[in-house]
C-alpha positions in Angstrom: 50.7 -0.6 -23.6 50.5 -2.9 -20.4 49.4 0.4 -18.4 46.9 1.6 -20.7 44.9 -1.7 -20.6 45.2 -1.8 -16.8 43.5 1.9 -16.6 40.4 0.6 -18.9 40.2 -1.9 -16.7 40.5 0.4 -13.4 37.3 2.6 -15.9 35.2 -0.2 -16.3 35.3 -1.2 -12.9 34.5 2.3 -11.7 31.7 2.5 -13.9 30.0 -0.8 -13.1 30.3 0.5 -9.1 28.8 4.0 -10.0 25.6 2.2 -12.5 25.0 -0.1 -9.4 25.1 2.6 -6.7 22.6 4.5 -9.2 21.0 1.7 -9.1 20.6 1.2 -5.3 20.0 5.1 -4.9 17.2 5.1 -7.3 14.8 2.1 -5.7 15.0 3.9 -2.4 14.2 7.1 -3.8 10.9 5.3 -6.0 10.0 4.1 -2.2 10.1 7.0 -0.2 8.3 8.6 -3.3 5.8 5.8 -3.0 5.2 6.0 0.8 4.8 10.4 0.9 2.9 9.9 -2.5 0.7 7.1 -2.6 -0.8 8.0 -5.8 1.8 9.1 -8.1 3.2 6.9 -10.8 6.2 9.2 -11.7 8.4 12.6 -10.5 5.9 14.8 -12.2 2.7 13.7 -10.6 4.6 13.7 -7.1 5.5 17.1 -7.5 2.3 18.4 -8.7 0.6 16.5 -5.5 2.9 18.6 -3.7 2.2 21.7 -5.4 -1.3 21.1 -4.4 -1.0 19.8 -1.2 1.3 23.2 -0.4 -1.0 25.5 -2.0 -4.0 23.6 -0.2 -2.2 24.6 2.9 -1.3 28.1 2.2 2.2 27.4 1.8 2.8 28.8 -1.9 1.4 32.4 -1.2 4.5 34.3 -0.4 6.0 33.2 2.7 2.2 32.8 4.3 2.4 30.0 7.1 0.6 26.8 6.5 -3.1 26.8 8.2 -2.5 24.5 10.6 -5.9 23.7 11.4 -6.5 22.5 8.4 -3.0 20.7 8.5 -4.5 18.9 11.6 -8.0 18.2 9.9 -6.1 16.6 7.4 -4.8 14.3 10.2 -8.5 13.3 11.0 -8.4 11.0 7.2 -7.8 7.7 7.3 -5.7 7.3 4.6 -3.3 10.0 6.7 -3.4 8.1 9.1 -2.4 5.2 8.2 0.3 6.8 6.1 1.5 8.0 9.4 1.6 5.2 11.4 3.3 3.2 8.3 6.0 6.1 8.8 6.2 5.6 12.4 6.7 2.0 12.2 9.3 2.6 9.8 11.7 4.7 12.0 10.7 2.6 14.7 12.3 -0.4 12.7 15.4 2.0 11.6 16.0 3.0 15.1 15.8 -0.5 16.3 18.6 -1.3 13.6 20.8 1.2 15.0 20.7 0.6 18.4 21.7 -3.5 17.3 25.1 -2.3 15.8 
């Protein structure tokens, strides 16, 4: 009997580690899906900003490459470009972390 109470115990303690892990893992994903999709209140409008944004650059057709001058056009926007330097600061920070350890 002793043991059995013991392995709930070892269950609930698992679970509690697993829910906040989820948790954790789920707030970083909402802000990386924040930062490469400004726009998008949830998964599906991400994805379908990415659908467009691929078949914008000529990704979806069947292996055709992206139209990288219109990829760097794109770069010309303001919005892109301050999307990109938030990025770059960001692994600038990260990197910075790394190298204190």
């Amino acid at each position: 009997m002793n043991w059995v109470l013991v392995s709930w115990i070892f269950v609930a303690i698992l679970t509690a580690v697993n829910v906040f892990v989820f948790m954790k893992l789920k707030k970083a994903s909402d802000q990386m899906m924040k930062m490469a999709f400004p726009n998008s209140k949830n998964m599906g409008d991400a994805m379908s900003q990415m659908q467009n944004m691929m078949s914008g650059m000529g990704g979806g057709k069947g292996g055709v490459p992206p139209n990288l001058g219109a990829l760097m056009g794109q770069m010309n926007n303001p919005n892109m470009q301050a999307q990109m330097k938030a990025a770059m600061d960001m692994l600038g920070k990260m990197q910075q972390n790394q190298k204190r350890r």
